[in-house]
Every structure is written in C-alpha cells, then in structure tokens.
C-alpha positions in Angstrom: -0.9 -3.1 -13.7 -4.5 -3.7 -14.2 -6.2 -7.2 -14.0 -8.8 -7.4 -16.8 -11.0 -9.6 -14.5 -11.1 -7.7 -11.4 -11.7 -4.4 -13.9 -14.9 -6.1 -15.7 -16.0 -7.2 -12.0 -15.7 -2.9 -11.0 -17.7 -2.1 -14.0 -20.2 -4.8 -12.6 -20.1 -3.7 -9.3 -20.8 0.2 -10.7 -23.7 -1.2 -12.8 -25.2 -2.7 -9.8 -24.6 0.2 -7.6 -25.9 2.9 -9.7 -29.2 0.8 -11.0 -27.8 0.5 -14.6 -28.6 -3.0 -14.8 -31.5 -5.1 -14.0 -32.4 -6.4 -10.5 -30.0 -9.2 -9.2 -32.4 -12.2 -8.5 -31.3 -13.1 -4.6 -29.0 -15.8 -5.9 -27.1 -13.5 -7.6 -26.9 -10.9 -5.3 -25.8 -13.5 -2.6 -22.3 -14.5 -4.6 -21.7 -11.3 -5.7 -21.5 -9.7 -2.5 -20.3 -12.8 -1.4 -17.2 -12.3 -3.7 -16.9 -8.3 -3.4 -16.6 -9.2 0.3 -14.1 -11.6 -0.3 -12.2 -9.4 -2.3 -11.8 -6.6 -0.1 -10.5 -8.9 2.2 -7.6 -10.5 0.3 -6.8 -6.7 -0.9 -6.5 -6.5 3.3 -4.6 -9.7 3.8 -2.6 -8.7 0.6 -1.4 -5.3 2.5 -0.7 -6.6 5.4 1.9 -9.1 4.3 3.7 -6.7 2.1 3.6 -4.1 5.2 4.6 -6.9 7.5 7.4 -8.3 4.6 9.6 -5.3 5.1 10.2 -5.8 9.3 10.7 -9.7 8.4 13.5 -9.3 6.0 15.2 -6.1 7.9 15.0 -8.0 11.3 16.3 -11.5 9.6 17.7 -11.7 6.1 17.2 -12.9 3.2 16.5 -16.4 2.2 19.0 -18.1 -1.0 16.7 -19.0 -4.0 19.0 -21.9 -4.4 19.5 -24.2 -0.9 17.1 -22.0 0.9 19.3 -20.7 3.6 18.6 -17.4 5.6 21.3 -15.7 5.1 21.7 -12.6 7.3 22.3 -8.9 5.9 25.8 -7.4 6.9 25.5 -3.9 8.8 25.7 -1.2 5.9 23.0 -2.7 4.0 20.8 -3.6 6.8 21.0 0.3 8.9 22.3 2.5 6.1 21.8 1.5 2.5 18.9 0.9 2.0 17.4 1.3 5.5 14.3 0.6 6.6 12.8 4.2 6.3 13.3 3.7 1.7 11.7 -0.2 2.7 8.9 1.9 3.9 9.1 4.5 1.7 8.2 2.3 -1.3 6.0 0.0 0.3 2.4 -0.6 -1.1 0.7 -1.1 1.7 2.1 2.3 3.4 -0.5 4.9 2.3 -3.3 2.3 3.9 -1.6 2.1 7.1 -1.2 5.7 7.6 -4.6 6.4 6.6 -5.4 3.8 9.3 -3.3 5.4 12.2 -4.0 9.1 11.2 -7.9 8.2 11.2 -7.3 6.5 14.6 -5.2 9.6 16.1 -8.0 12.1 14.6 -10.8 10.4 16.9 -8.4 10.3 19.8 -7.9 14.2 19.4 -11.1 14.7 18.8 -12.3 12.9 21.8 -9.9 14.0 24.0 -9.1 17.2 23.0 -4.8 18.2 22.4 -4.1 19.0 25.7 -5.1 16.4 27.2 -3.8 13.7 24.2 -0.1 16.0 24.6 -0.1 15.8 28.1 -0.8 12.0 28.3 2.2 11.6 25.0 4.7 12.8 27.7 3.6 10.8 31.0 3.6 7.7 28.7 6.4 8.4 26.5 9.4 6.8 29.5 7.6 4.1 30.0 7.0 3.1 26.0 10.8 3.8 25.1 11.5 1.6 28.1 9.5 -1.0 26.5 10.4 -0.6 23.5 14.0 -0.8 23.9 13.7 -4.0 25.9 11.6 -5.7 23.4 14.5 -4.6 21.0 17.1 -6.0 22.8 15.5 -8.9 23.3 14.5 -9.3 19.0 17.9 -8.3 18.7 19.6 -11.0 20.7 17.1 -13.4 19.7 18.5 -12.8 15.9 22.0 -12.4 16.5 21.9 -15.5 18.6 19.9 -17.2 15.3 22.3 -15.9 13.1 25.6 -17.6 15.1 23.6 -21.0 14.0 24.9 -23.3 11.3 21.6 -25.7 10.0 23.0 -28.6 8.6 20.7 -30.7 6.8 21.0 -33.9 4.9 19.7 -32.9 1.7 22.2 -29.7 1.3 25.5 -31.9 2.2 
C-alpha cells in the first residue's frame, strides 16, 4: 500500500538530499529532520511489535473480539497448522531482523575469526539449551497454569 503523505514527504526528503531545492532556513531544517527522525523510529517501533505479535499470540492465544477473553489455541493449530515457523515466514518485520542478526554475526566472524566463533558455538551450546529449556518450561507452565483460570467479571455475567 503506499501512503500519499509519507511518499510526498520522500520526494521532499530526495529534494533536500540531492540539492534540488533551495536552502532550508534553520527552522525548517530543524522539524524536518526532527520528523524524518521521528519517522524512522515509529517504522522501528512498528517492526518490533509485529515481530514481537507473533511469540504473544503462539505463547497465549487469542483474544474474542466480542467479551474480550483470551482464549487459548488448541494443540494442532498452535504446533502444526499453522506453526510458528509460516507466523514467521510472513511476518513484516522478519527481513529487518535478520538483516540485524546476520550484520551482528558478520562482525563477530570477522572479529574473531570461524574457528574461534565454531569452537566457542559448541562450549556454549549445553549450557544455552539448558537455559533455554528451563525458561521454556517455566513460560510453559506459567501459560498452562493461566489457561486453567476462569476470569469472571461483573460486566460479562
């Protein structure tokens, strides 16, 4: 979809960059990078919800558009159908986050060089599954414990 707004504000942006237009008085160039700064950062804020929205509703459920209840995915649709590697598949804010890591595990390699970074993958690698699968358990137990709840609240009676 394109927003006509933030499209004339791209063609401003170009203008300024390339010298097309004439000299922003410092007013000027105060908001407008004022507001291209702001922008970039909803676009962040923006991507990190919609990564963040997939692990929220895998991990809890649903919510009813009608009493809003959580209601709690049964086992087939939460593992298999769709799963949560599709959820990720066809999330927006994917291609930015593996950008992110790959840039971060290019500098690691490059600092430390593949043996080293290999070597250091397989002394740590216990430990983190260890970790991992407790903090698991625990989300795990914390959620089927939620879901055993009934709320019961005066204005859905």
């Amino acid at each position: 979809f394109s927003d006509p707004e933030y499209d004339a504000f791209l063609e401003y942006q170009y203008a300024v960059d390339t010298g097309m237009c004439d000299a922003l008085s410092p007013a000027e160039l105060f908001w407008a990078t004022g507001i291209s700064w702001l922008i970039q950062r909803f676009f962040i804020a923006i991507g990190i919800v919609c990564f963040l929205d997939v692990f929220v509703t895998f991990f809890t459920g649903e919510l009813n558009a009608k009493n809003g209840c959580l209601i709690p995915k049964p086992f087939f649709p939460r593992w298999i159908l769709p799963g949560m590697f599709l959820q990720l598949l066809v999330n927006p804010a994917m291609g930015d986050v593996m950008s992110f890591v790959s840039s971060i595990m290019k500098e690691i390699d490059s600092y430390y060089g593949p043996g080293r970074v290999l070597r250091w993958f397989f002394a740590l690698s216990p430990i983190t599954m260890a970790i991992f699968d407790r903090l698991t358990e625990n989300i795990m137990y914390q959620v089927e414990k939620a879901n055993k709840l009934t709320v019961k609240h005066s204005s859905l009676l």
